[in-house]
Structures are given as C-alpha cells and as structure tokens.
N, C-alpha and C positions, 0 to 999 in steps of 0.2 A: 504493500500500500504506500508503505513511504518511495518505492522508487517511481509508483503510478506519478505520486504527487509532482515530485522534483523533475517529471520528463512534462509533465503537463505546465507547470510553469515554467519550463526551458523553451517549450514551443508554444508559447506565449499567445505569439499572433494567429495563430493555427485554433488554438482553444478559444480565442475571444469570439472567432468566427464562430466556430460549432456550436458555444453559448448562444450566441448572440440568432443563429438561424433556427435554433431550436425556441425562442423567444418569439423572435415574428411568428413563428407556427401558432404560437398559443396563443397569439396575440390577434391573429386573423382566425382560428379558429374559433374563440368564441365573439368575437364582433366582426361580422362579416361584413359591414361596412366601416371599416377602419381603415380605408386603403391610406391616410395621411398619417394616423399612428404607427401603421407597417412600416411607412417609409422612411419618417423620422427614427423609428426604432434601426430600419434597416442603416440608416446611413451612422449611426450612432454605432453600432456596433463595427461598421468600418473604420469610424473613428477611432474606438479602443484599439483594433486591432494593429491599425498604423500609428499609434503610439508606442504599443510595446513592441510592436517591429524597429521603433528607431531606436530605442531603450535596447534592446536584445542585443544590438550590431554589433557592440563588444563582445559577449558571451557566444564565443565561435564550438560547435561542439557538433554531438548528435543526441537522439533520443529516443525511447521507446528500440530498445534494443536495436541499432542502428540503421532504424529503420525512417528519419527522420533527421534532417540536417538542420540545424539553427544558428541564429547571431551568422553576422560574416553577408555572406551570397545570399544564405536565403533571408535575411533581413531584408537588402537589397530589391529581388526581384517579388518579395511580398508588395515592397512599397510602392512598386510597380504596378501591380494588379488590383492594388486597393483605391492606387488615382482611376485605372480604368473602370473600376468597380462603381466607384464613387461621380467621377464626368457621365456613367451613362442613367445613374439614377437622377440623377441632378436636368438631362434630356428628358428623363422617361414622366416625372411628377410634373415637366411641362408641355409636352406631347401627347401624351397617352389618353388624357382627360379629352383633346380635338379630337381625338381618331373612335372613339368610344371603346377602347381598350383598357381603361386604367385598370385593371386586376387586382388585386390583395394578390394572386396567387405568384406575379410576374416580379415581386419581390422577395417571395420565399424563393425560386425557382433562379432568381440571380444570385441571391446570399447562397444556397448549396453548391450553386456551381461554381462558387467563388472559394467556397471550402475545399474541392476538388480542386481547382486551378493550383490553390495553392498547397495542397498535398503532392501534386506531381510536380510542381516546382520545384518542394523541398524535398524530396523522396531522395533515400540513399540506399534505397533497395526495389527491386523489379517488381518486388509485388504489391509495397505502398503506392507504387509509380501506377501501377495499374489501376489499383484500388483506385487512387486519385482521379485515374483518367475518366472511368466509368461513373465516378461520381457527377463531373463534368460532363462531360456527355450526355448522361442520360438527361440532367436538366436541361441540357441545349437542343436536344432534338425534342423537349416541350414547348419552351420559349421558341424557335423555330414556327412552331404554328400557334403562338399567340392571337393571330386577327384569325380564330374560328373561326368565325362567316366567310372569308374569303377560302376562293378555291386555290389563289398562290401559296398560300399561307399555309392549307395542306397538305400542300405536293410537297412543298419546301420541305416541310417536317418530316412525310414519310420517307423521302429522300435522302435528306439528312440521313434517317434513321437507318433506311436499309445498307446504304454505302458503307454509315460508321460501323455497322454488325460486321461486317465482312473484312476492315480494316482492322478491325480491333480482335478477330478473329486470328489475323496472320501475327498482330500484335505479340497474343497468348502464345500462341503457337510458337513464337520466335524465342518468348521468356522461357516456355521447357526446353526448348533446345538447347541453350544458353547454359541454364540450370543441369542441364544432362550432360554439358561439355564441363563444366565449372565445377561442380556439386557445391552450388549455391545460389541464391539472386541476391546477397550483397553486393555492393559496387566495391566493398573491401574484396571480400573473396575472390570476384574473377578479376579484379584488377592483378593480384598478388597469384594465379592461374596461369599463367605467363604461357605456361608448355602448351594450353587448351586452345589461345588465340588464333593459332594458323591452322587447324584443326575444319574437318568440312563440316564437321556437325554445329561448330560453335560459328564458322561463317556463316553456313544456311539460317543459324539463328540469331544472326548481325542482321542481314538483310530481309528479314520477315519481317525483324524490332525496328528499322531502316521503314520499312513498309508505312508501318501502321503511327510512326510519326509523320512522314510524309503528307501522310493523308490530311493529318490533323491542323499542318500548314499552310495546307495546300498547293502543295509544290506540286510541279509536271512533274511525272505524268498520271499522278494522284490528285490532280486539280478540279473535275471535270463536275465535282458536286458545288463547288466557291458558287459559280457567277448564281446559278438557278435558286441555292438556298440563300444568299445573299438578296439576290433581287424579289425571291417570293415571301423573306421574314418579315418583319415589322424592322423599319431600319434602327431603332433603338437598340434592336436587338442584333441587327449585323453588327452594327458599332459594337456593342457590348463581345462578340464573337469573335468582328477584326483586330480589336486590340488585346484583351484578359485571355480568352483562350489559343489563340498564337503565342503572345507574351511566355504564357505557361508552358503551352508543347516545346517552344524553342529554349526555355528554362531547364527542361527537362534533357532534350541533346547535348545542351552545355554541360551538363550535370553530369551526365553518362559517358561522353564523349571524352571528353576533357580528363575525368576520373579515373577511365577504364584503361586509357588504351596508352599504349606507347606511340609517343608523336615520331618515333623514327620510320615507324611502318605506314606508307602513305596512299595504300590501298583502300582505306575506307574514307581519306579526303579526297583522291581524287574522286572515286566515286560521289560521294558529295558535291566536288566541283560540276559535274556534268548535271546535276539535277539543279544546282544555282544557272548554269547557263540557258538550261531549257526552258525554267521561269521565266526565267527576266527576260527571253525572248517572247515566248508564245504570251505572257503575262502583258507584254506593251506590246505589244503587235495587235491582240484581239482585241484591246484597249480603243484600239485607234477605231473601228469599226461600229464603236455603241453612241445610239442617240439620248440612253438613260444614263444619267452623272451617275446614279447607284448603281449602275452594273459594270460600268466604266470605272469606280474606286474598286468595285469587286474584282475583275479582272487585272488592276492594279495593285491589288494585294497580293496577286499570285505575282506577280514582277517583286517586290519589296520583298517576298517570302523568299526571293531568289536571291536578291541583294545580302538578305542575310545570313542565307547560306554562301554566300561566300567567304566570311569570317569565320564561319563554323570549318569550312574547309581546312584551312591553314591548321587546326587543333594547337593552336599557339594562345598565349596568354594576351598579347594584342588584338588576335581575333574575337576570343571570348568577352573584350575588354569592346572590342567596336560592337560586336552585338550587342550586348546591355546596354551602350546608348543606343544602338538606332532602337533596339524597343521601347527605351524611357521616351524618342523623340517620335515615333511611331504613334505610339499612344496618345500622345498629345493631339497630333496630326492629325491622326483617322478618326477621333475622338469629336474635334472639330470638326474636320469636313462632315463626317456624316449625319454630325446633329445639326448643321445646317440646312441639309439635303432634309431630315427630316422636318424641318419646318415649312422650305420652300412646297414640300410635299404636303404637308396637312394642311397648307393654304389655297392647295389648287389638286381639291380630292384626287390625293395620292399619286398624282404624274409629278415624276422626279424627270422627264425629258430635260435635253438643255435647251431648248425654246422655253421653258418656265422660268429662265435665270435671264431672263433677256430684260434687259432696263432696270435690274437687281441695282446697278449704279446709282442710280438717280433717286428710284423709290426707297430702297432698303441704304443708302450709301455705307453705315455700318458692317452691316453682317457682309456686305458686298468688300467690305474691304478684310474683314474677317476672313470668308472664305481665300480670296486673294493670295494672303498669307500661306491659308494652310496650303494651297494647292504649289505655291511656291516652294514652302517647303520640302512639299511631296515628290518636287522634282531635282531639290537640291540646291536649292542657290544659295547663295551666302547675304551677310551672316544668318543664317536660320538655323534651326535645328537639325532639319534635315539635312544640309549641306555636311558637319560633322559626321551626322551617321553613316553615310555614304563614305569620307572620305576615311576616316577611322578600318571598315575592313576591306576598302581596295588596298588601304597601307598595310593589312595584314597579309594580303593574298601578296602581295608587291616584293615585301620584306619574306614571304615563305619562296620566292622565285613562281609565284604563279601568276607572271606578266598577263598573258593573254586572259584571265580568267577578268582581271583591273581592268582592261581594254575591253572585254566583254560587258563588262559592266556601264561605264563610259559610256559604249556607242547605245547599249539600248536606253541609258537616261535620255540621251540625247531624243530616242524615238518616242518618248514618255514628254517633249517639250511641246509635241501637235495637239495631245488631246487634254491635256491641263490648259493648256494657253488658250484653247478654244473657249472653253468654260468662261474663263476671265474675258477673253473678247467680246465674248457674248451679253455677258454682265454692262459692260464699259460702252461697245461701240453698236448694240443692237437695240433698238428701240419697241416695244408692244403695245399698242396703245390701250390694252385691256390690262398688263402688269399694276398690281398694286404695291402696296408696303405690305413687303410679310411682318405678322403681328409676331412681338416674342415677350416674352414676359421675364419676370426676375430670375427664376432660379435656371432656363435656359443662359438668357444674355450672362448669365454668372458661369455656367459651366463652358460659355464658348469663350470670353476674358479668361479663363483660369488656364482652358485650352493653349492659349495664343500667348496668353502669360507665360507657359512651360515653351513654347516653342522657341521664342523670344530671348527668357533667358538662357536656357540650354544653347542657343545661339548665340546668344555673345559673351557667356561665361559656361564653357561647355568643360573645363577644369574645375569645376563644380561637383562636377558629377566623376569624372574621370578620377580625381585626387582622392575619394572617395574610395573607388574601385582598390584601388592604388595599396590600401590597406588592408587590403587582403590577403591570408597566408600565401606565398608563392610569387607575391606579385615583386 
C-alpha cells in the first residue's frame, strides 16, 4: 500500500487526470444538464494536472513497477497535451452550444482520452503503452461521431473505428513478438536484449509496432483514414485529435525509439526516413487539390506528420530535441487554425470551403489576421514558431548526414506555400458581398490569443523551451 501511494504521487499529473475524469463522470451523471459544471470541473482538473507536471520536472524517475516514466520528459510532453487539452475545451464551450452539440458527454470522452494520451506518452513498458493507446482510442472513435445527426459524422466514427481495430491489431501483435524475442515488454529489458535486436522474430515485431504507430500519425502509407475522419468529425474535435493524440503517438516513438535501440544500427531510421518523405510528399501535394480549408489542414497534417518524422529518423538527441518543439509549436498552430475554421464554419452552416474566408479581411480583420499567422507558421516562416520547428530537425537529419532527407523537406514546404497563401489571399484580396463578421465570443477569442500567444513566443524566444529540454538526463 505504501509503494501504491508513493508511485501514485510520483505520477502526479497522470493521477490528477484519472481523479479528476472520474469526477466529471459523477458530476454529469447525476445532473444531466450541467454541461458548464463539466467543463469548469473539466478544465480545473487540467489545471491541477499541469501544475504538478511542472512541480514533478525535477523528480526524474519511474513508477508503478517501471511501468511509468515521471518528472524529466514526461513532465514535459504532459505539458504539452494538457495546452492541447485545454485550447480545445476553451473552442468547444464556444462552439459547441452554435452547432447544437454541447454534450456533458464530449467532456468526459476528452478528459479519458487525455488520461490515455498521457499514459502512452509516459509508458516505459509495451503494455502500459498499449493500455494507454486503447484508452485513447476508444474515446476518439466516440468523439469522432459526436454531430449524431449527421451522416459524416458517422462514417467518420465507424471508420475511424474499423481502420484503428486493424492497426492496433498489428500493434498487439508486434508487442508478442517483441516480448517473444526479448522475454519482456520493458523498455529496460529489451533495451539491455542487445543479442534479440537483429533477430527476424524481434524485427517482424519492430515493424508491426512500426505499423500500428504509423497509423496513429498518420503517416503514408497508413494515412488514408486522416482526411475523411478529419473532415467528417466535428472540427473541435479534429483539432483536439491533430494536436493531443499525434503529440502523444509521436511521444511514445520518442520514448521507445530513442530508449531501445542502439543509434549505431541505422536500419530502423532509415526506414523511418522513407515514411517522413512519403508524407511530406503525398501530404502537400493532395493538399494542393482541396477546396475545404478542413481537409486541406487535414491533409496537411499528414505532410507535418512527415516533417517530424524526420527528426525521429536521425535517433539523435537533437532530433528528439526538434520534435518536442515542433509538437509544442504544432499545437499551438493547429490549435488555432482549426478553431478558426470552426467558427468560420458554424457561421455559414458548416461549409468550411475557402470561398467562406473570402473578405475575412475586412469583416472579421482580427481573426483574419489571427488565422494569417497560424497558417504562416504552418508553412515556416520566420520569426514564428513554426519556422524553428522545421529548422530544429532538418538540423538533425543535416548533422546525422541525411542531406537529401533536409532537401526533401525544403522543397515540399516550398509546395505547402500555394495552398496556405491561397487561404490568406482569399481572406485579403477577394471580396463577397454576402460575407459577414464571424461572431466569437470570450472564451474562443481567449483560446485563439493564447494560440498565437504560444506561436509568437516560441518564435522569438524558442531557447525557452529548448534550455529546458536541455536538462534532461543525457542531454
């Protein structure tokens, strides 16, 4: 009991959640119209939890028989997931109510799945890693079909649902492999397994685990679920999905990758590398071709999912160090454009086209220069957020000798400059004479400022974050 106690206050931020989602339950259970009690309660409990994630960040250890990583990284990438957590609830309390969605239930179903996020985040064995994944998942293929009435809404969800069975299938599959090569799923054991690594059984079950993360980022050639469950969700909810559960899957590669393997053997990077270039190709290329801004960020995710697998690749401490910012500046980014998208959408029933953003200049001049921002960042300019994250792991791939991979990179941002800059031209130089002022209210205009706040600063003090990093064992 007492080492219950002492692993339960070492993963602090992990237990504030699972209180805290157990709390909204009871709390929406017996008052079924308390969707603003849910939400205060919900966002209150992200608050505890991102306190003692910053409190923890010294306390570098593990937990629950090492079965849990705390203080260090996983403070870190908790703090991550709890801004995403938190920018999408902060959309959803001002969206949700236009659309006739506001739920009690869309708040339990984001708090669990944020206890999962962050259990595979901090997972330092295959099978919490699991556990966590499913946990997530399963809430995300509900919140997927949140707008019930609608027929996108349920394709989305079932879709969702069936793809993720099948990924998470090769997932399983790949942990007994792995476990059968190793005789273990800690990340200690097969790390310290050295003989197991070159081994067919323990590669067949690299590339299954390979698999069933892929999916989860959406990387080529495990993409093909993003644009349709993206564009058929409720976009509170893509937002919530493009940043928290990416943040998380790609938390979990770093975790695994990084831990396991010896960076002299450069078979599972380069592998890696080829699945970064396929993104970031077919990701801005099918990009170019969308008249909906939501399917066109959607498809732009799978390019960004590419971008960051390129720092994954290198399995270098630089690499691992560019990915945690581009997901802290991601977050921000996608956070904002999308909770834009969702306003522009709930003011001209649910058509996200980019003819709806047309004279955005004039009528909305704020949010119009809001989005601006993010989509600048999204392409990389400087000084932004996104300009760092991008260059952070081309300097990884660069400094590993993976030239062409940093050139590959380059020319597809460059191909990512037609369909952002269109958006903003359209905004600026196209006129509707039916365009109104999209209406927004406090707690939106507060989480798209806090958005563009984070962009902003991580852009011109991006050693903020970095120096941070910087303190971590190994670094």
């Amino acid at each position: 009991m007492q080492q219950l106690l002492t692993d339960t206050l070492a993963a602090a931020p992990l237990s504030a959640l699972i209180v805290s989602s157990l709390l909204v339950i009871l709390l929406h259970t017996f008052r079924k119209d308390a969707e603003h009690g849910v939400f205060l309660l919900s966002l209150a409990g992200i608050a505890a939890a991102l306190v003692y994630a910053v409190l923890m960040f010294p306390e570098r250890g593990i937990a629950f028989s090492g079965m849990i990583v705390t203080g260090g990284y996983a403070s870190i990438i908790t703090v991550i997931l709890l801004l995403a957590a938190a920018l999408a609830l902060l959309h959803a309390r001002e969206v949700l109510p236009k659309i006739g969605a506001h739920y009690g239930e869309f708040y339990i179903l984001v708090m669990l799945s944020l206890t999962g996020m962050v259990t595979l985040a901090t997972a330092y064995d295959l099978v919490a890693a699991f556990i966590g994944l499913e946990i997530m998942s399963v809430s995300l293929y509900v919140l997927a079909g949140l707008l019930r009435a609608q027929r996108r809404a349920n394709e989305a969800a079932l879709k969702y649902f069936l793809l993720g069975a099948f990924s998470t299938g090769f997932m399983l599959y790949g942990i007994a492999l792995i476990y059968g090569a190793t005789g273990g799923t800690g990340y200690e054991i097969i790390m310290r397994s050295t003989a197991s690594h070159g081994t067919p059984v323990f590669l067949a079950g690299l590339g299954l685990l390979l698999v069933g993360f892929a999916f989860k980022i959406g990387a080529v050639p495990f993409h093909m679920w993003v644009p349709d469950v993206y564009d058929g969700s409720s976009t509170l909810v893509t937002a919530f999905m493009a940043t928290a559960a990416k943040a998380s899957a790609f938390s979990a590669i770093i975790v695994f990758f990084s831990m396991t393997f010896d960076t002299g053997d450069n078979r599972i990077g380069i592998t890696i590398a080829v699945l970064a270039t396929a993104s970031m190709l077919v990701g801005n290329v099918a990009a170019l071709a969308q008249d909906s801004v939501k399917r066109m960020l959607a498809y732009s995710s799978i390019a960004h999912a590419g971008y960051m697998l390129v720092g994954i690749s290198s399995l270098s401490l630089d690499g691992m160090t560019g990915v945690l910012f581009y997901l802290l500046s991601y977050v921000f980014t996608t956070a904002g454009s999308f909770g834009l998208v969702a306003l522009v959408e709930s003011a001209n029933d649910g058509d996200a086209s980019v003819k709806r953003f047309a004279g955005l200049g004039r009528t909305s001049p704020l949010l119009a220069a809001l989005m601006t921002l993010f989509l600048l960042s999204l392409i990389g300019l400087p000084p932004l957020s996104g300009f760092f994250g991008k260059y952070y792991v081309f300097f990884a791939a660069v400094k590993d000798g993976a030239i062409w991979l940093a050139i590959a990179g380059v020319v597809t941002s460059m191909i990512s400059l037609y369909y952002y800059l269109r958006v903003i031209v359209v905004m600026y130089f196209t006129t509707d004479e039916d365009s109104a002022a999209v209406p927004v209210g406090g707690l939106g205009l507060a989480s798209l400022l806090l958005s563009a706040a984070g962009v902003l600063l991580f852009g011109l003090f991006p050693r903020l974050f970095i120096d941070v990093v910087k303190q971590l064992p190994g670094s």
